[in-house]
C-alpha positions in Angstrom: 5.1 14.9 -0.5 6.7 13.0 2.5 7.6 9.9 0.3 10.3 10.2 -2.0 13.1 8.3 -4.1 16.1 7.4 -2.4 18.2 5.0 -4.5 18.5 2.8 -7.5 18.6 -0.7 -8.0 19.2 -1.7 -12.3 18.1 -5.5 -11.8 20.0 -8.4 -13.2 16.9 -9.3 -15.4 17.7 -13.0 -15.9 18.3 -14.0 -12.0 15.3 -11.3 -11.0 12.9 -13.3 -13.6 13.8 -16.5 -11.8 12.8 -14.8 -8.6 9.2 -13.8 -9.9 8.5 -17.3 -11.4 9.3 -18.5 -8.1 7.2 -15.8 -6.7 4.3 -17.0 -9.0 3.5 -20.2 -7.1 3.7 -18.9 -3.7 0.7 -19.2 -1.4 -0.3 -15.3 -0.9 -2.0 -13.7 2.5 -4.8 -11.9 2.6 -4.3 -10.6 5.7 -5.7 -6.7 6.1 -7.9 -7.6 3.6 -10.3 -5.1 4.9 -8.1 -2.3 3.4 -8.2 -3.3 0.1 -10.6 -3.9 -3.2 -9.8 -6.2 -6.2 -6.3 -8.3 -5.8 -4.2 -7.0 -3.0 -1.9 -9.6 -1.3 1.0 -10.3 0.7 4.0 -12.8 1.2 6.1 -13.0 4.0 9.9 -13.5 3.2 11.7 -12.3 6.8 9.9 -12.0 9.8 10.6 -12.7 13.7 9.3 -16.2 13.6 10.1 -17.6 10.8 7.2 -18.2 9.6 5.6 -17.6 6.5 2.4 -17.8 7.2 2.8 -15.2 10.3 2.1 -12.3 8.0 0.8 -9.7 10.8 2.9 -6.4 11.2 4.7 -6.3 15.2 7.2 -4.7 17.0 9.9 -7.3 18.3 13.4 -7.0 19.9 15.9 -9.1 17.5 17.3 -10.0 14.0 14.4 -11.4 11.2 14.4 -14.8 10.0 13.7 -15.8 6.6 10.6 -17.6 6.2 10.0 -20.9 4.0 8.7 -19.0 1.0 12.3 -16.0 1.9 14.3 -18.9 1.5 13.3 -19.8 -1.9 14.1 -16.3 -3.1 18.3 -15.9 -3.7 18.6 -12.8 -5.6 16.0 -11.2 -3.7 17.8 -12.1 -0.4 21.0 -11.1 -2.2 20.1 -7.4 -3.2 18.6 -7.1 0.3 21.7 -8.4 1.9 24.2 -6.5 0.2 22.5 -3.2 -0.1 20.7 -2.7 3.3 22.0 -2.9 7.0 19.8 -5.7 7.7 20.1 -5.5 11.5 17.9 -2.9 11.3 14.9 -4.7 9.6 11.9 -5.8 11.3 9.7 -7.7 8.1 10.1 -8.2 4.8 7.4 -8.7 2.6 6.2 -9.1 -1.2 2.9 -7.5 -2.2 1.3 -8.1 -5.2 -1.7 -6.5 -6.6 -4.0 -6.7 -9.9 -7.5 -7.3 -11.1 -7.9 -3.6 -10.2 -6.3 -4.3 -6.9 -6.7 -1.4 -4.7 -5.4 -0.1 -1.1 -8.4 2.6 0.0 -7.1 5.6 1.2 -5.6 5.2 4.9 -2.7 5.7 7.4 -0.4 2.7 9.0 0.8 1.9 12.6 -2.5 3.3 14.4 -2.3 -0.3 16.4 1.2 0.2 16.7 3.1 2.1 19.5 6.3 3.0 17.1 5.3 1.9 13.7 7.9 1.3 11.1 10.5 2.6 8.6 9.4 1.4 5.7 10.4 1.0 2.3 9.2 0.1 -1.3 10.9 -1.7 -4.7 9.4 -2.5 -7.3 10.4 -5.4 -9.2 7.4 -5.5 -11.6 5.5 -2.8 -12.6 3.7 -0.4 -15.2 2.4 3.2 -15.8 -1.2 2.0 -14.8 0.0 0.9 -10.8 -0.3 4.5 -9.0 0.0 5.8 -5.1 -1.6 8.8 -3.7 -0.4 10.5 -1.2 -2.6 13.4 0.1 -3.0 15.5 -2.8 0.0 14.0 -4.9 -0.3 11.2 -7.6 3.0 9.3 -8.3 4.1 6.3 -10.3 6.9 4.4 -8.9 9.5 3.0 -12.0 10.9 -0.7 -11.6 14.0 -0.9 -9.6 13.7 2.8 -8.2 13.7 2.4 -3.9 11.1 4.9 -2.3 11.0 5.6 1.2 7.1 5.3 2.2 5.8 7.9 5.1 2.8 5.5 6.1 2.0 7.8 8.4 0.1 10.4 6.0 -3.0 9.1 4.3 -2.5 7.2 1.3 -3.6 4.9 -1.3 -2.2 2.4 -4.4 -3.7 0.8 -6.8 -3.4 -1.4 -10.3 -5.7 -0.1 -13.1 -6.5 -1.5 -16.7 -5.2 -5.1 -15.8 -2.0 -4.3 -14.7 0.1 -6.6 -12.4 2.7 -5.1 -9.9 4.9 -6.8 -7.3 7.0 -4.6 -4.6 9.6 -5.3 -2.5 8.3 -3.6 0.6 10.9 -3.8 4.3 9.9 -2.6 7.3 13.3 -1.0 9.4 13.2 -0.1 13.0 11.3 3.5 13.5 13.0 6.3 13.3 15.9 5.0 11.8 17.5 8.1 9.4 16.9 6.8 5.7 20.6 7.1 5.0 21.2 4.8 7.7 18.9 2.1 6.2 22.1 1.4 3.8 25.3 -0.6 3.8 25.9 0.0 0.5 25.8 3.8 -0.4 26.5 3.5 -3.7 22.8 2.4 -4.2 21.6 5.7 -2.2 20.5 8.5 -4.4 17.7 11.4 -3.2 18.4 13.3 -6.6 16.3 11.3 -8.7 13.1 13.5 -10.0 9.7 11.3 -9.4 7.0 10.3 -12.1 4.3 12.7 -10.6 0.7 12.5 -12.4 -1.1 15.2 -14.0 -4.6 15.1 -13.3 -7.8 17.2 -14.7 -10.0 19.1 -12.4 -13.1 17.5 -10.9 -16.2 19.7 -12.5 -19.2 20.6 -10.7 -21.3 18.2 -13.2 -18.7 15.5 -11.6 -19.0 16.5 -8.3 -22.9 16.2 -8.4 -22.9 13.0 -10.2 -20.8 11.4 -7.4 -23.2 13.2 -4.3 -26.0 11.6 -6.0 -24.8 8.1 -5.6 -26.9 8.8 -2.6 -30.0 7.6 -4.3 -28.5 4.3 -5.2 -26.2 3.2 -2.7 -27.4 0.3 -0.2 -26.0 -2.2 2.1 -25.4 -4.4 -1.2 -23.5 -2.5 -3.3 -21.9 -0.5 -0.1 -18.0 -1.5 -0.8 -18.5 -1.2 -4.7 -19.7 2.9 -4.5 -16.5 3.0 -1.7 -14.2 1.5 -4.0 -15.3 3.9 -7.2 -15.0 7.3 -4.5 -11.4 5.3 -3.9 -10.4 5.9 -7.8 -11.5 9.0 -8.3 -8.3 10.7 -6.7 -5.8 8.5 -9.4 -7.6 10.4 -12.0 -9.3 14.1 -10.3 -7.3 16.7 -8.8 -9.3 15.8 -5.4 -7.1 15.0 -2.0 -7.3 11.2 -1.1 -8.9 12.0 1.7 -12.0 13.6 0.1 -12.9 9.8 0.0 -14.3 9.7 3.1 -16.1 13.4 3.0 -18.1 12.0 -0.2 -19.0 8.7 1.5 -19.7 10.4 4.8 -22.3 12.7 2.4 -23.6 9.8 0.3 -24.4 8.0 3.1 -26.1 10.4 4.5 -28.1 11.2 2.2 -29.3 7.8 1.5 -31.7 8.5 4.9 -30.4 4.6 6.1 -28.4 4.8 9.7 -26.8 1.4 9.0 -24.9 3.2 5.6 -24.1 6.0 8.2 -22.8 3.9 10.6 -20.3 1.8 8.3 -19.0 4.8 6.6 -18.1 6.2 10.0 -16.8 2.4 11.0 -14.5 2.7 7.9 -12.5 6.0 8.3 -12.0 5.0 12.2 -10.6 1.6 11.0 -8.3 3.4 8.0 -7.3 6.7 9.7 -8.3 6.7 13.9 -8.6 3.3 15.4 -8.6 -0.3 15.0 -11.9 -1.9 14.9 -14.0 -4.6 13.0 -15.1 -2.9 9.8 -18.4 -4.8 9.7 -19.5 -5.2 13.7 -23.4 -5.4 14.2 -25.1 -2.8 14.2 -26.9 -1.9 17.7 
């Protein structure tokens, strides 16, 4: 696994909680909604402009601003400020997910020319939030930071009603991660992560899931993508088997328009930006 643990943050829990109620009123973004089923949202808290409604990820030359909604947010500002050499961040966001909220498998920067260095805290979270990466399962703890490879194909989500916000900042690319920090006390690459076990998918499984082919239609096309999406939490199956089953269900179903989206999917999620949904010709 490329992503891994590489500090520590133990909260104060009183000044953190004023943060999240604060949090809790904030108007999110949907923005890359296309990536994601269920309750997956964004808040921008630095950016280049200022502004928190500019919730797109770019490439700029300078030193972030805090946004309206950043500016609200004093303990949050202070952990970043004291721990990170904030020079070298580009965006900072908060992303919140529940009702089942779920990122489908996918990798980052393809419409950028250098992507990011990016980074994950959680400041609320439980055993039921879960990332994939390739074949690995991993729960991330409250307060633990990860360093996120964005790069590989990946996936989150929040199961069983579970609510999660994470800090996530975006550094310049290619910064080294030990660089990331003014404070090296909080830097820490020896702490083991919460990996998931997982049972193997059987071959009564396996053929249940191909056979989706025989009910899946333009209507319930995202719904049969978002249950292939789960599977990997839960099977010993890569993330990216997702879009080998829908590539098969689809075209199994005999309907070109099915074909066609499935293939419009994994270019928007692993090759190339493009409108998910364009009409078909």
């Amino acid at each position: 696994m490329d992503s891994q643990i590489i500090g520590q943050i133990n909260f104060n829990e009183v000044d953190l909680k004023k943060d999240i109620q604060t949090i809790n009123n904030f108007q999110f973004s949907d923005a890359y909604s296309e990536f994601r089923s269920g309750t997956w949202k964004t808040c921008t808290l630095w950016n280049f402009s200022g502004l928190s409604g500019d919730s797109l990820l770019y490439e700029y030359r300078g030193v972030p601003q805090k946004t309206e909604m950043g500016m609200q947010l004093p303990y949050i500002n202070q952990i970043i400020e004291k721990i990170f050499c904030t020079e070298k961040i580009q965006i900072v966001r908060v992303v919140c997910s529940e009702n089942n909220g779920l990122i489908f498998p996918h990798r980052d920067y393809l419409d950028l020319e250098n992507g990011f260095t990016r980074v994950h805290i959680p400041l609320m979270i439980d055993e039921n939030c879960m990332n994939t990466e390739r074949d690995t399962v991993f729960s991330m703890r409250k307060g633990e930071i990860w360093y996120l490879e964005a790069r590989v194909i990946h996936s989150a989500g929040s199961f069983l009603g579970s609510k999660k916000y994470s800090l996530v900042l975006d550094f310049l690319p290619n910064t080294p991660i030990k660089e990331l920090f003014k404070d090296l006390s909080y830097y820490n690459t020896n702490v083991e992560p919460l990996l998931i076990e997982r049972s193997p998918l059987t071959e009564e499984e396996l053929d249940s899931i191909l056979n989706l082919k025989h009910l899946i239609n333009e209507a319930n096309f995202m719904d049969i993508a978002t249950i292939l999406a789960k599977v990997p939490f839960f099977k010993n199956v890569t993330n990216e088997t997702f879009f080998w089953w829908l590539n098969k269900i689809t075209a199994g179903s005999n309907n070109p328009t099915l074909v066609k989206k499935a293939k419009k999917m994994k270019n928007l999620f692993l090759e190339e930006k493009e409108e998910l949904y364009q009409p078909v010709k």
